[in-house]
C-alpha positions as CSV (number, residue, x, y, z in Angstrom):
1,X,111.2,106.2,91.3
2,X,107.6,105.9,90.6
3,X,106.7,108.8,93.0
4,X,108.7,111.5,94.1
5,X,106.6,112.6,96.8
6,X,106.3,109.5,98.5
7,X,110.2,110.5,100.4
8,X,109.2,114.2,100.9
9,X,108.1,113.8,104.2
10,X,108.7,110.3,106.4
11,X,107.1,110.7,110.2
12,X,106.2,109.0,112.9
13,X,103.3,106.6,112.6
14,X,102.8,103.1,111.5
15,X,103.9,101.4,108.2
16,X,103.2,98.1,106.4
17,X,105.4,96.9,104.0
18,X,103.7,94.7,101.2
19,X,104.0,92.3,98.6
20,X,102.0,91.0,95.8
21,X,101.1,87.7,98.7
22,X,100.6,89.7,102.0
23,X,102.1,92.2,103.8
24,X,103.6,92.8,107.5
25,X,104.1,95.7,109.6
26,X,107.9,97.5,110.1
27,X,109.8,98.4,112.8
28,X,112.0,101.1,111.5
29,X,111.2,103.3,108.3
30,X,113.6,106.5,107.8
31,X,115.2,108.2,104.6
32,X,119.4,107.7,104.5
33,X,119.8,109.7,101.3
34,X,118.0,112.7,99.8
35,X,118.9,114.4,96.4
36,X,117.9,112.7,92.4
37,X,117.8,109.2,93.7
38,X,116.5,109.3,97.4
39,X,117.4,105.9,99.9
40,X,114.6,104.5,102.3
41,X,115.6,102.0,104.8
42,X,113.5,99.7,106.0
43,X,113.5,97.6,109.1
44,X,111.4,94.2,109.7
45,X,111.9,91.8,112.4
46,X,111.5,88.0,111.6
47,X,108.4,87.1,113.5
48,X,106.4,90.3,112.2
């Protein structure tokens, strides 16, 4: 993982996922598995 810290603290607020051609706004963000190698899921409708 490039940066630990980024799964130290998830809240509530508003996330954008992007890419190298755009990006587009998530439904659902939350952390499924902590320890060495945490788990982020991510959630994205199909007309965001």
């Amino acid at each position: 993982m490039k940066n630990k810290k980024i799964t130290r603290k998830i809240s509530q607020g508003m996330y954008v996922l992007t890419t190298n051609g755009g990006g587009c706004i998530v439904d659902a963000v939350s952390q499924v598995k902590a320890g060495a190698n945490p788990y982020i899921s991510v959630a994205v409708m199909k007309s965001n």
